[in-house]
C-alpha beads as a LAMMPS data file, in Angstrom:
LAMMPS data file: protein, C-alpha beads

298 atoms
297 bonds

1 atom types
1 bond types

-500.0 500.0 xlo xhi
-500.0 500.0 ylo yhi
-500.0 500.0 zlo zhi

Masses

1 110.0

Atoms # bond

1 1 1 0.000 0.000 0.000
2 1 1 1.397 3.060 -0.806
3 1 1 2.107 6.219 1.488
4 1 1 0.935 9.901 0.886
5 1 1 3.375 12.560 1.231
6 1 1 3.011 16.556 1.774
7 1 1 5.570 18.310 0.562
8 1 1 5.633 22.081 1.421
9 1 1 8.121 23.772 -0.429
10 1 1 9.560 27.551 -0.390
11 1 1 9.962 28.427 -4.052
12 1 1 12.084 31.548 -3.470
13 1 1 14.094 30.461 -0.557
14 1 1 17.630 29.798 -1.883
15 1 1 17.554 31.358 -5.272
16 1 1 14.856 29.267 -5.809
17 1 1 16.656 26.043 -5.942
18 1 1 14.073 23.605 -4.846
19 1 1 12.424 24.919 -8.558
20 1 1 15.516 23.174 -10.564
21 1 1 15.624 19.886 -8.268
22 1 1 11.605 19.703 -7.654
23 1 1 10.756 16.849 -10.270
24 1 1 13.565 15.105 -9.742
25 1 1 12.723 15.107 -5.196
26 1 1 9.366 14.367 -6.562
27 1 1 10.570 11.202 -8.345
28 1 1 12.966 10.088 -5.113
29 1 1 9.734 10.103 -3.368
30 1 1 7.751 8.319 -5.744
31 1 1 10.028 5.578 -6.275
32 1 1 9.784 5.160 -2.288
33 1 1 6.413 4.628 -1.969
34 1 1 4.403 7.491 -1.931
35 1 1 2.034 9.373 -3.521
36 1 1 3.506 13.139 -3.168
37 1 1 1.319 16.234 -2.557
38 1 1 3.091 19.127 -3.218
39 1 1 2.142 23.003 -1.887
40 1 1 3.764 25.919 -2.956
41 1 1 3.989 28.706 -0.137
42 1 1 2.752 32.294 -1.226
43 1 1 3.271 34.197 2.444
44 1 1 4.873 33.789 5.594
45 1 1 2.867 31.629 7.513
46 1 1 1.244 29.584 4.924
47 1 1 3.228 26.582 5.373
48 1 1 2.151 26.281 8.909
49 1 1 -1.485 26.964 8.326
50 1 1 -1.088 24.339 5.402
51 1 1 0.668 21.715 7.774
52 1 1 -1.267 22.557 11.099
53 1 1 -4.870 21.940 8.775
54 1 1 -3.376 19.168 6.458
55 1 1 -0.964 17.194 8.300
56 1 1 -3.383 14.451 9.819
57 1 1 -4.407 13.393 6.593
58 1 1 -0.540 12.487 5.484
59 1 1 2.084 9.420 6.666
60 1 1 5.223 11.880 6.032
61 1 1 5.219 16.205 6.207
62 1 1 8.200 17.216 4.495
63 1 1 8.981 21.037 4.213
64 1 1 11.815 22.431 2.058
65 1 1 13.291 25.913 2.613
66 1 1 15.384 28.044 4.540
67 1 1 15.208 28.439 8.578
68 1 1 11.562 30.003 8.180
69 1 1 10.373 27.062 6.982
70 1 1 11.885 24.745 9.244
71 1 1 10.090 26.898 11.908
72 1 1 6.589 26.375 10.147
73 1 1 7.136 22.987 9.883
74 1 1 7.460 22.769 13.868
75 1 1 4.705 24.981 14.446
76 1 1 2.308 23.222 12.229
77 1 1 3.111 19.928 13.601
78 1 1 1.841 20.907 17.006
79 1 1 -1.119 18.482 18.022
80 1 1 -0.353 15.828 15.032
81 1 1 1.947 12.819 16.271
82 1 1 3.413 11.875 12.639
83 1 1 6.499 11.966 10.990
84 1 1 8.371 14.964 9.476
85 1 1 11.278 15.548 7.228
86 1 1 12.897 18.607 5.923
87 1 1 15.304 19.738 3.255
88 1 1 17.305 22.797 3.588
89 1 1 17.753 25.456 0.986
90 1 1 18.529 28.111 3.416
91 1 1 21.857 30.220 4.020
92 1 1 22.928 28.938 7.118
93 1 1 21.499 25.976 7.808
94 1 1 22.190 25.041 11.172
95 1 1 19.333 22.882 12.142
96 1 1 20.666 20.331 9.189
97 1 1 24.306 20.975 10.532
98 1 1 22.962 19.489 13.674
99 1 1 20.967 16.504 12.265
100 1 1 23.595 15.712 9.279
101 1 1 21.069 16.638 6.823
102 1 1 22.583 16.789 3.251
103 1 1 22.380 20.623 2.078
104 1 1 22.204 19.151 -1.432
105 1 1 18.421 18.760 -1.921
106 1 1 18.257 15.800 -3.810
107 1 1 20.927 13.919 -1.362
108 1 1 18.619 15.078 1.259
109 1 1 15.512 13.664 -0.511
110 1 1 17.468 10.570 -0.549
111 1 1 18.370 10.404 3.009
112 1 1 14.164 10.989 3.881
113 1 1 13.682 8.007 2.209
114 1 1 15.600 5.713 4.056
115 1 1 13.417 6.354 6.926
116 1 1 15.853 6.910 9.467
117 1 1 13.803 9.073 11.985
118 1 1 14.680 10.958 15.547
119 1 1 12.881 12.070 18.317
120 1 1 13.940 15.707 19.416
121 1 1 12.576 18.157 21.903
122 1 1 10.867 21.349 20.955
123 1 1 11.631 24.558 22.728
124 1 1 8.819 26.902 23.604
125 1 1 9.207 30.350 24.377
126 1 1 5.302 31.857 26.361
127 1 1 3.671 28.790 24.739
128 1 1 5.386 29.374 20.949
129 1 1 7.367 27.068 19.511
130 1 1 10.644 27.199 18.066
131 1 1 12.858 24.626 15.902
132 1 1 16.152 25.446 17.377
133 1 1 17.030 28.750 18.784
134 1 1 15.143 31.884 20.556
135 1 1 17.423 34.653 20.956
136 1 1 17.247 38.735 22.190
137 1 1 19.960 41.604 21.734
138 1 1 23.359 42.334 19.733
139 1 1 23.245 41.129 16.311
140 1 1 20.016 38.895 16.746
141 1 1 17.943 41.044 14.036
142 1 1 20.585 40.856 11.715
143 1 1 19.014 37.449 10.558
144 1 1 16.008 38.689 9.567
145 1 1 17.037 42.492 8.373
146 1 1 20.522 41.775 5.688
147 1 1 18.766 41.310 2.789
148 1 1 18.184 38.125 1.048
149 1 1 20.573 38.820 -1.946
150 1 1 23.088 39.736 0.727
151 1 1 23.051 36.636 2.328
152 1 1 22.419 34.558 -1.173
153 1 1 26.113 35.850 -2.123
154 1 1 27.860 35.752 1.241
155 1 1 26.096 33.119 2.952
156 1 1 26.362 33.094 7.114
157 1 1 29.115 35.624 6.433
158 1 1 26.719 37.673 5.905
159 1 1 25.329 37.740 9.351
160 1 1 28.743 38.553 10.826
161 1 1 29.348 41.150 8.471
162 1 1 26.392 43.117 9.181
163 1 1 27.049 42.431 12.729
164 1 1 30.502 43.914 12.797
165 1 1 29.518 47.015 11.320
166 1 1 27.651 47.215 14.040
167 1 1 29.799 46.764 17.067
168 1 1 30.380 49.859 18.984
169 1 1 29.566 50.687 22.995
170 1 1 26.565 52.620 21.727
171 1 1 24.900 49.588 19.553
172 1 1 26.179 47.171 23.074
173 1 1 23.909 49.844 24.928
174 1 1 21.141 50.429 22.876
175 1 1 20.288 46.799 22.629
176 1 1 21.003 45.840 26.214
177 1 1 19.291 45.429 28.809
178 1 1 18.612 44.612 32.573
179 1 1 17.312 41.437 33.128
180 1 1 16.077 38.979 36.218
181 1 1 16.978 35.624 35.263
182 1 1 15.442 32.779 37.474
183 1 1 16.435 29.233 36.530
184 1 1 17.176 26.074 39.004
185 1 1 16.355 27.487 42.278
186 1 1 18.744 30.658 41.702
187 1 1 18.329 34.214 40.364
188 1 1 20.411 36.221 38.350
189 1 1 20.164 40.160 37.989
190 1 1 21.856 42.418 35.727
191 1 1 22.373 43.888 32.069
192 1 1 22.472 41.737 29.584
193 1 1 23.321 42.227 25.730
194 1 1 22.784 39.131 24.407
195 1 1 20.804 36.134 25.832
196 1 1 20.135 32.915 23.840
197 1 1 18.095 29.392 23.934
198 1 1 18.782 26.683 21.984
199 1 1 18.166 23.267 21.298
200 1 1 21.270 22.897 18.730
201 1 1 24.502 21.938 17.882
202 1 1 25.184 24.779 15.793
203 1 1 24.794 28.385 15.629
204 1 1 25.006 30.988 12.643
205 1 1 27.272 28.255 11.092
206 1 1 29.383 28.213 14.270
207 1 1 29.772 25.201 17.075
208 1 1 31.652 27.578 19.506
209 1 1 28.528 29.271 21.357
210 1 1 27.290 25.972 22.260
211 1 1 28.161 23.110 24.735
212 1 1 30.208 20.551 23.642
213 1 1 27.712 18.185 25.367
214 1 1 24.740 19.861 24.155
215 1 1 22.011 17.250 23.238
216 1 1 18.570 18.037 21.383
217 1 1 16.616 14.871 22.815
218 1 1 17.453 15.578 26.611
219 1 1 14.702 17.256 27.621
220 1 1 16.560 20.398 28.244
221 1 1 17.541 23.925 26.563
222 1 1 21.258 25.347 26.892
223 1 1 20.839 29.185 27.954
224 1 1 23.608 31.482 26.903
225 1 1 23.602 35.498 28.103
226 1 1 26.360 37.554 27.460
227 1 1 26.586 40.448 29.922
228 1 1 26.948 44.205 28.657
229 1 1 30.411 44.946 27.931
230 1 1 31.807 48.086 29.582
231 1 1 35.102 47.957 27.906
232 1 1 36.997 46.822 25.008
233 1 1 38.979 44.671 27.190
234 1 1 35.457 42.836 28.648
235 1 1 34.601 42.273 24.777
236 1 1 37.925 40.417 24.192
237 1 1 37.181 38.241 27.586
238 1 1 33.823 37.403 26.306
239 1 1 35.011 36.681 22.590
240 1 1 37.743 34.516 23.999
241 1 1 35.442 32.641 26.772
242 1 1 33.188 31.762 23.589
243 1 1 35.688 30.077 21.619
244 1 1 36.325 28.031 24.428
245 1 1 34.068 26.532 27.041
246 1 1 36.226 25.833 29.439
247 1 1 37.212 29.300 30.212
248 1 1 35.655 30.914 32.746
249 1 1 34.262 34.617 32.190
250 1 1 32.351 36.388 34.723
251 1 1 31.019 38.531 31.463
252 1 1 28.921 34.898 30.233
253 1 1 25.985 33.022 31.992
254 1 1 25.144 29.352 30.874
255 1 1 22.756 27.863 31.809
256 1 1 20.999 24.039 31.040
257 1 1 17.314 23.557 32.454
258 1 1 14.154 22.585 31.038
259 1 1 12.300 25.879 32.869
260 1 1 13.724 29.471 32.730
261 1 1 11.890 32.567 33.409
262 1 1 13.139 35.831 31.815
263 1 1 11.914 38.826 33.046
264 1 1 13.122 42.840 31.572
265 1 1 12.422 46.131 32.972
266 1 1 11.158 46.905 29.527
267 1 1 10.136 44.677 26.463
268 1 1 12.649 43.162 24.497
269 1 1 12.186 42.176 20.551
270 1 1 12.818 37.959 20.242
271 1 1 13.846 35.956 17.339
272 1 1 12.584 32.831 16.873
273 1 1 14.739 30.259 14.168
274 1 1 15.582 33.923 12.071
275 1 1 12.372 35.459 12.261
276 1 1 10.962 37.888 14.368
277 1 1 8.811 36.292 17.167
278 1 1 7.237 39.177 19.088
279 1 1 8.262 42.104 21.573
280 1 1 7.772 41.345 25.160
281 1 1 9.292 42.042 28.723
282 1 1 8.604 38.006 30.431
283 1 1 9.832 35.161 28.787
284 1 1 8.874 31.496 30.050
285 1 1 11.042 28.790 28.825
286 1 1 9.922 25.271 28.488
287 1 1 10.233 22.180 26.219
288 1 1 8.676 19.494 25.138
289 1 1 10.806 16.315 24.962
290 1 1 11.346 14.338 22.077
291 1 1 8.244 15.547 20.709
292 1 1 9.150 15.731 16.993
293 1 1 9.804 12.989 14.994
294 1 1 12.176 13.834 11.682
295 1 1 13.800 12.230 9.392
296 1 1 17.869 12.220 10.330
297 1 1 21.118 11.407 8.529
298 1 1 21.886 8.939 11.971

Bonds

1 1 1 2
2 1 2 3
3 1 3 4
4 1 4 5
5 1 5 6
6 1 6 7
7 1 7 8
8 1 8 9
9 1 9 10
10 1 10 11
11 1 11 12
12 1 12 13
13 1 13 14
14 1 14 15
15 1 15 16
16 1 16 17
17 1 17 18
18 1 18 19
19 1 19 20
20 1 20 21
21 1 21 22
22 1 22 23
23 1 23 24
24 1 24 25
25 1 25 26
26 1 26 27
27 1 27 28
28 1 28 29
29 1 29 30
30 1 30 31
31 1 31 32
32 1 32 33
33 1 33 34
34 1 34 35
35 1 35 36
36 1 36 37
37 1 37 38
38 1 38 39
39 1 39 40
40 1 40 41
41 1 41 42
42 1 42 43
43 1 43 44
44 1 44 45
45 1 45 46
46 1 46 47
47 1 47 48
48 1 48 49
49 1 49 50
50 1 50 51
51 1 51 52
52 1 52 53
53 1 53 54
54 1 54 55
55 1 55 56
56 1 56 57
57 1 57 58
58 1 58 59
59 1 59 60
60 1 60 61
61 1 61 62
62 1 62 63
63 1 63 64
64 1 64 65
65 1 65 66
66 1 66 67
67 1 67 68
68 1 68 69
69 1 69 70
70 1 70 71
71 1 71 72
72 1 72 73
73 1 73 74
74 1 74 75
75 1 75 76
76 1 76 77
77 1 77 78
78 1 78 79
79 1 79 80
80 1 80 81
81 1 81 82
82 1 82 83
83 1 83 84
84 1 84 85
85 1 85 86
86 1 86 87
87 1 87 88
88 1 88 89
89 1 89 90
90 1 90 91
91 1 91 92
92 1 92 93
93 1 93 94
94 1 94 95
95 1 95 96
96 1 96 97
97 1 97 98
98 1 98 99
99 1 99 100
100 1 100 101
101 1 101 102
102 1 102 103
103 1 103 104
104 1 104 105
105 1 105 106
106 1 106 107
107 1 107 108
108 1 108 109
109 1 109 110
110 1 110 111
111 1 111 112
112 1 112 113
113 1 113 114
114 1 114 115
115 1 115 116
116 1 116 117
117 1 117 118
118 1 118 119
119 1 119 120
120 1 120 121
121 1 121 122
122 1 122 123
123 1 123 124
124 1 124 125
125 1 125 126
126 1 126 127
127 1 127 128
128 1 128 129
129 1 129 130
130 1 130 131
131 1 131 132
132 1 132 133
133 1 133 134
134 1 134 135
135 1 135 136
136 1 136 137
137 1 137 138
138 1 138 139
139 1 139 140
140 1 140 141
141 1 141 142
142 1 142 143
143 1 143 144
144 1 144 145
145 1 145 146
146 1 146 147
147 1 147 148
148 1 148 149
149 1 149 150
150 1 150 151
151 1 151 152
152 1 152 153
153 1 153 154
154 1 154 155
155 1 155 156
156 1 156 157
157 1 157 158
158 1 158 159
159 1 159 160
160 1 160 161
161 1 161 162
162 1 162 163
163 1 163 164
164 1 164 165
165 1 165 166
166 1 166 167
167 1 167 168
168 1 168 169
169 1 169 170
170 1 170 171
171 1 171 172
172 1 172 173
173 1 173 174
174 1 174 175
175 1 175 176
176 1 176 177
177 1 177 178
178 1 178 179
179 1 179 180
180 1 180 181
181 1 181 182
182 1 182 183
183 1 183 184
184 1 184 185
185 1 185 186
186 1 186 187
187 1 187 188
188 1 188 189
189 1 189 190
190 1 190 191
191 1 191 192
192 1 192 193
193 1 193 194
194 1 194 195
195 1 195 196
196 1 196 197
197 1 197 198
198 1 198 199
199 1 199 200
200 1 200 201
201 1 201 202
202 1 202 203
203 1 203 204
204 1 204 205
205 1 205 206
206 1 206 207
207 1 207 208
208 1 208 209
209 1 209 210
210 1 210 211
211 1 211 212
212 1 212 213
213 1 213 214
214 1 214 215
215 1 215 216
216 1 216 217
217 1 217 218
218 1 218 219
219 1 219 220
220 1 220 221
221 1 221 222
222 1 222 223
223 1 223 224
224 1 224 225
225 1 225 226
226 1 226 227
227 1 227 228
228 1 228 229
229 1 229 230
230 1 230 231
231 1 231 232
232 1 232 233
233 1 233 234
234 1 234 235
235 1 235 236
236 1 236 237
237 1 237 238
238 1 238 239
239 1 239 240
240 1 240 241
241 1 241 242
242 1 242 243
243 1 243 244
244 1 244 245
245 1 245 246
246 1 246 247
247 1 247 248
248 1 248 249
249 1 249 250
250 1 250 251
251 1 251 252
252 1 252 253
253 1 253 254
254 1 254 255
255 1 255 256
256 1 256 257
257 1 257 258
258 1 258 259
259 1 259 260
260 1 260 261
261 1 261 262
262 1 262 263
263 1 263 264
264 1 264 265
265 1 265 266
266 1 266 267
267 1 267 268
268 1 268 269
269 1 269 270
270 1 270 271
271 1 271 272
272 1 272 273
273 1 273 274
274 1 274 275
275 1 275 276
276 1 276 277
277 1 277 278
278 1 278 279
279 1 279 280
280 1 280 281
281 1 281 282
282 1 282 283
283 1 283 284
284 1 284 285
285 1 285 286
286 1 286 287
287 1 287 288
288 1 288 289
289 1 289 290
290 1 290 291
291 1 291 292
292 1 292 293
293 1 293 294
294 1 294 295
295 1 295 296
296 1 296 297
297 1 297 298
């Protein structure tokens, strides 16, 4: 008997490059088994409405498209117990750095089909979900603010090139900001410019921001905030202390829980797997483990 397939695809995302390789995914799917339903997104959100409505009625939801996607695909899944895939056509790609997902699309159509699946956790940040990463301050609306032929050219360089343009004590002040952390019985106070939750192995292309240990099917998030820098010499602490774990920094808080509660003295803007996920001053941290299960390299 064969299967039935959604496949909810990006068509700009990446130059377009799911267009070139679409017939040919298509026929890696059909040769597997399964009758393929494919749907085109036309606005942001779409994908997620499309899942969230559709995705009972299917054995496999596969989306294919750059981080956005990815963080439909999670958010439409919500309530439905199947089985997911995706297939990167992104920039950056970190989510498929962390699973081993090919970033050639037809590779990656071919790993789907071997039905190799995981169970991971999804993060939730006041009751939304996100794929991989929620993160506030320095640099974090850079994702969603270079523009798209920008990063189509330089790829994740992009994001650290428009970052670095950007680092001066006024841009450190104007996006920090004072913060009560409380997470595993203990509370932290003070001003923060970057703070960061993530259920990943990778970030912006990078491994060094996150735990060498870090796991996405424990049950827990690993919390990174990066204090305000006062100096040019606390900038070069923090910058070393993130290139390596082990070195302590009094600048850096990590932290590894499945709670956290963030609270600001004034609203902060989030982003949620690139995109922009809302402007608020509490932030309640929780996940959901090993709720997802999608399609892995391993």
């Amino acid at each position: 008997m064969r299967k039935k397939l959604l496949l909810v695809y990006n068509p700009v995302s990446g130059n377009g490059g799911i267009l070139s390789s679409l017939a040919e995914v298509i026929s890696i799917f059909t040769a597997a088994g399964y009758d393929v339903t494919a749907h085109p997104t036309s606005h942001q959100g779409d994908g997620m409405e499309f899942i969230g409505q559709y995705a009972g009625n299917f054995d496999l939801v596969c989306t294919c498209g750059g981080d956005g996607m990815l963080h439909e695909l999670f958010c439409g899944m919500k309530g439905h117990d199947g089985k997911c895939a995706y297939i990167p056509t992104g920039t950056v790609n970190d989510f498929a750095t962390s699973m081993k997902i090919p970033k050639n699309i037809p590779e990656a159509a071919k790993m789907i089909v071997e039905e190799n699946y995981r169970k991971i956790d999804v993060g939730e940040i006041n009751g939304m979900r996100f794929a991989y990463i929620a993160a506030f301050g320095v640099f974090t609306e850079v994702s969603y603010s270079t523009s798209h032929n920008l990063k189509s050219v330089l790829g994740s360089f992009a994001y650290f090139l428009e970052g670095m343009k950007r680092f001066d004590p006024n841009y450190f002040g104007e996006k920090s900001a004072k913060l009560k952390i409380t997470c595993n019985g203990e509370t932290y106070e003070d001003q923060f410019s970057f703070g960061m939750a993530g259920n990943t192995l990778s970030v912006a292309g990078s491994t060094l921001t996150v735990p060498s240990d870090a796991s996405m099917e424990d049950g827990q998030l690993d919390f990174l905030f990066i204090k305000t820098p006062k100096s040019l010499a606390d900038y070069d602490k923090i910058r070393m202390a993130l290139t390596n774990e082990d070195k302590p920094c009094e600048n850096i808080l990590r932290l590894r829980s499945d709670k956290l509660v963030l609270e600001a003295e004034t609203p902060v803007d989030w982003d949620l797997d690139g995109e922009f996920g809302g402007n608020f001053a509490k932030a309640v941290f929780s996940v959901n483990k090993q709720e997802i299960t999608i399609a892995s390299k391993e």
